[in-house]
N, C-alpha and C positions, 0 to 999 in steps of 0.2 A: 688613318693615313691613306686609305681607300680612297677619300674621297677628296685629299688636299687639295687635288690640281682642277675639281670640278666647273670651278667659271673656264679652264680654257678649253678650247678648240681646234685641231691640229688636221693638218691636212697634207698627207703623207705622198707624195709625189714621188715614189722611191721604190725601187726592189732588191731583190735579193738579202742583205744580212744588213749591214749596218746601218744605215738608214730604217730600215722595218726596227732594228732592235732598241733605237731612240725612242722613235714612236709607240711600241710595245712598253718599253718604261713609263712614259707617261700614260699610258692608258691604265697600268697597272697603280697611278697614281690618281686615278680618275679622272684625267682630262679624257675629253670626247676625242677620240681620233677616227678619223675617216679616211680609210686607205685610198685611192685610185687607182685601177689597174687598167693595162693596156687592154680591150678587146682583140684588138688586130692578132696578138700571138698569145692570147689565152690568158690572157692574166699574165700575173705574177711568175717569171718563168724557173722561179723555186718547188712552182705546184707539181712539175711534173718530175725533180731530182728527186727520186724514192730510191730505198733500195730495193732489193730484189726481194724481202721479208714484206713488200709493202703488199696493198689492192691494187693491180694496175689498175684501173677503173675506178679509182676516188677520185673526187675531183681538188683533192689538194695533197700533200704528204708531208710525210713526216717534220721536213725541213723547213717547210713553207709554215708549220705550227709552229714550229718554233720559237720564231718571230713574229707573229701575226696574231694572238690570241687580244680578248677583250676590243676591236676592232669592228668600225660598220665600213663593210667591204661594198664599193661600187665598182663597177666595169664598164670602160669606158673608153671610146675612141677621141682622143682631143681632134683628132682630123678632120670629125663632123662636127658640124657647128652647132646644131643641137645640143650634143654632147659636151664639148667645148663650154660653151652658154653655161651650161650646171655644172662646171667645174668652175669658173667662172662665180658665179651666182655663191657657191660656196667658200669660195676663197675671199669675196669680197668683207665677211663680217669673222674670219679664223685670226685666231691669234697666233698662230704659229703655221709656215710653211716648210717641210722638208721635200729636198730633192735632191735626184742624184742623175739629173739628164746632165750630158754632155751639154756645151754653149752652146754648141751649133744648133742642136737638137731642139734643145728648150727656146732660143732665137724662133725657130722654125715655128713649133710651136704656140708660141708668145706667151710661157710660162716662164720664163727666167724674173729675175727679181727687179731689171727696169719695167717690163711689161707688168707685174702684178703689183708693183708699188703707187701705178697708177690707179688701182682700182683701193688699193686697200695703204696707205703711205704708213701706216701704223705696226704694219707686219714684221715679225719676228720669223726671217727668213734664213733659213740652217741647208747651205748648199756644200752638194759632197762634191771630192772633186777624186779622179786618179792620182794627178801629181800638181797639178792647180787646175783652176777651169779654164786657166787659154789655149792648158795644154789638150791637145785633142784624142792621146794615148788613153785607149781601156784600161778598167782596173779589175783585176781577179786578185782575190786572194793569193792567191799560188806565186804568181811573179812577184808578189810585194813581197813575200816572205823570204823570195829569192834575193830580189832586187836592195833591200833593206838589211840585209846580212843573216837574219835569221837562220835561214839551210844552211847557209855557213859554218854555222855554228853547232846545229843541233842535227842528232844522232850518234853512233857511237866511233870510237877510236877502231875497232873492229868490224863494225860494219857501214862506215859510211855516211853520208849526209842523207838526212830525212826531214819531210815537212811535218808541220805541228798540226797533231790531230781532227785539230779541230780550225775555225777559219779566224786565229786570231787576230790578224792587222782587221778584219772585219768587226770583229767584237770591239777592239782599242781605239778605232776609229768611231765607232757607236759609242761608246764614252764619250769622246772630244765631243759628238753633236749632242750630247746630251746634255752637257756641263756649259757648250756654245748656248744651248736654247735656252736654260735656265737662266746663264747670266742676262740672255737679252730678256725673259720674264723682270727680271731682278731691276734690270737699265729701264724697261717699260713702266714698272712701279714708282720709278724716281721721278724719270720724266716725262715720261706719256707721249715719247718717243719709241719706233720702231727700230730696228737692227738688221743688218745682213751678216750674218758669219758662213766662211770657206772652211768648210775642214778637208785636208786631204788625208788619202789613204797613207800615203806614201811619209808624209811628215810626221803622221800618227804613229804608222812603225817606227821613226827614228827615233820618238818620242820615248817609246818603250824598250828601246837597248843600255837604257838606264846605265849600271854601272860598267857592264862591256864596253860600252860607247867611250865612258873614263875609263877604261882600264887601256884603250886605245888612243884617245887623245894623251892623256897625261902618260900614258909610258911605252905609248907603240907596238901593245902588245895586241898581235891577231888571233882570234881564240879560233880552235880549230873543235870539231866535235868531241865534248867529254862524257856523252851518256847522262847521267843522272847528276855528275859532279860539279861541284860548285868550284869555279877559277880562284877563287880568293879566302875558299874556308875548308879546313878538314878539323875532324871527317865527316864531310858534310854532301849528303848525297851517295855515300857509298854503301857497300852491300855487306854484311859479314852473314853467314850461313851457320843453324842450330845443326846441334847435335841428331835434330828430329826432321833435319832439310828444312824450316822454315827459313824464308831471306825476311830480313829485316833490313831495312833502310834507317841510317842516322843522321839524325840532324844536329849536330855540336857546332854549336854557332859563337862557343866563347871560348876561351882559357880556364874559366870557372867550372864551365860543364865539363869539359874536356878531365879536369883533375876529381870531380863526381866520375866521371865514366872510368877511369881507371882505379879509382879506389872502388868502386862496386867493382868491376873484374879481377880486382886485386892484382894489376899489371907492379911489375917491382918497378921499386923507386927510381934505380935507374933510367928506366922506358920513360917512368912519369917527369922526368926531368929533364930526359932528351926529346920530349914530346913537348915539354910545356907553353912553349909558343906558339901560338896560330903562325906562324913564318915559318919555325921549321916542322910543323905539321905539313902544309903545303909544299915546302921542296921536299923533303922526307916520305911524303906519300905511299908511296909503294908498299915501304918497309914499314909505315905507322898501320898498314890495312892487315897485312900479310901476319904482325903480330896480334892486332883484333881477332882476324879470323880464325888464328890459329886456337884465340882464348874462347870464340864463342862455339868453336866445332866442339867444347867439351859440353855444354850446355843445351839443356833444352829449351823449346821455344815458353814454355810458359816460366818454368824459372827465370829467363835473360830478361822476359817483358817485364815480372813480378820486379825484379831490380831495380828495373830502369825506369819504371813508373815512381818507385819509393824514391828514387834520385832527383826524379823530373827533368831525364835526360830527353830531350826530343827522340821518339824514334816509333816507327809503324810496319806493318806490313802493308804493300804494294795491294790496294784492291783495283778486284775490277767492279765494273757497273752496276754490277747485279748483289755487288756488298756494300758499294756505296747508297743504293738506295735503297738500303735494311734502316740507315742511320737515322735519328728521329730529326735532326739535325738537316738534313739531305731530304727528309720528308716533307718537313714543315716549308722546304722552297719550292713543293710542286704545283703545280694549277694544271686542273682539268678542267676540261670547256667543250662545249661543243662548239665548229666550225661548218659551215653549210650543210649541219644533218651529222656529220663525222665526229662522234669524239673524241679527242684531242690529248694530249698530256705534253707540259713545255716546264722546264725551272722558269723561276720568277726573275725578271730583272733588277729586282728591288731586291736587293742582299742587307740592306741596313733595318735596322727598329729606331723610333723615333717616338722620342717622350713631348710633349708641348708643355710648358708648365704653366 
């Protein structure tokens, strides 16, 4: 699977996260990608978001691996014409263009997808946008997650709204160009036609408020921060506490597991009858927790697991980083690399296995 993507050639006109993590896919699929970076501000200007654990004096960090690995990195001012020329030069025979300039910018330039269809009419060209390309508004992670309802939503009933760890609408947006480029590979095999697709940030996020989005459309409901909890399923997301202080997290996603999980805690029949519906599990809440809790504060943490495994009731303890990547599972998606001399550790883009038959 290394090597599926090996006839093509991709020419990464893009920084920061989404864009780099498209092309990162494919490299990881063995198409040839050749990043282009600005000279003018140093490259890629990911190289220099380290944290304070980093080298100041690498010439790239943490973040900038993350996205960037299996990649032949050039640097390069399009504003000389030299330089320009062999970007140019290179684009003319790529099968695929990603970019994430602004119109104006790329206009200026003469890298936008009128000016390079002229050299190359065949190009599978994947242009990012903030909120489209006419529009001329930046896009950061931070405000999309704002702008899109995400903060809205996420952190707890106690403490308030908070953004997602990591730079999702950037990641879900690096999906749409991945699944854009592919199909225009896909369109290009039929008919030996090129493509242009726009993905925006902003449409990407919308894309991924999935059922909130219907639980807002179809019934007007504004979800306000629940922590860990699920709007439409108990007890799903909640917390009950061992005898021994371990927190366990549950995930009872039916009526079936739901009546598994109280017959293993031997909740009386009553409870399991006044519980038996995901409906009134949900408005019930409080009081469906407060009588878990009270059943699991008698138990300890390896008896409650031992149970709940033999049930095949979803449920886990909360890891952090450094127990996530004990798991053999969590191992087998790392890639190590080296990057100009530095080496490197990034998860893989490629989350799937694939049989050919």
């Amino acid at each position: 699977m290394d090597n599926l993507l090996s006839d093509l050639v991709v020419i990464e006109l893009a920084s920061v996260l989404a864009g780099p993590l498209a092309g990162s896919f494919l490299a990881e699929l063995g198409a040839r990608v050749i990043k282009v970076e600005n000279r003018t501000i140093g490259g890629d200007v990911t190289r220099q978001w380290k944290h304070p654990s980093e080298d100041s004096d690498a010439s790239i960090s943490a973040y900038y691996a993350s996205a960037n690995t299996g990649k032949e990195i050039v640097i390069l001012d399009l504003q000389n014409e030299t330089d320009y020329e062999e970007v140019l030069k290179l684009i003319s025979t790529a099968d695929v263009v990603i970019s994430n300039f602004q119109k104006r910018t790329a206009e200026k330039l003469k890298v936008d997808y009128q000016s390079i269809k002229q050299i190359n009419e065949k190009v599978i060209f994947a242009q990012l946008a903030a909120y489209s390309y006419d529009d001329p508004r930046p896009g950061y992670d931070l405000i999309m997650q704002a702008e899109t309802g995400f903060i809205s939503m996420n952190g707890s009933e106690e403490g308030g709204i908070a953004k997602m760890p990591v730079a999702l609408i950037d990641v879900i947006a690096g999906h749409q160009l991945k699944e854009a480029i592919l199909l225009g590979v896909i369109t290009k095999l039929k008919t030996g036609k090129g493509s242009y697709f726009e993905v925006s940030l902003y449409k990407s996020g919308i894309s991924a408020l999935a059922n909130q989005a219907s639980n807002y459309l179809m019934n007007n409901h504004i979800p306000s921060p629940m922590g860990t909890l699920h709007p439409n399923i108990a007890p799903y997301g909640d917390f009950v506490t061992t005898k021994d202080d371990f927190i366990v997290i549950l995930g009872v996603g039916s009526d079936k597991q739901f009546e598994k999980l109280g017959k293993t805690l031997n909740l009386v029949e009553e409870l399991l009858h006044t519980f038996k519906l995901n409906k009134e599990r949900v408005v019930r809440r409080k009081e469906l927790i407060t009588y878990l809790q009270t059943t699991c504060r008698g138990i300890s943490y390896e008896e409650l697991s031992t149970k709940l495994r033999v049930a095949k009731i979803p449920f886990c303890r909360v890891s952090d980083l450094s127990k996530v990547f004990k798991s053999p599972l969590a191992i087998e998606m790392i890639i190590d690399e080296t990057i100009e001399g530095q080496p490197t550790s990034k998860v893989r883009n490629v989350a799937f296995d694939m049989i050919i038959n």
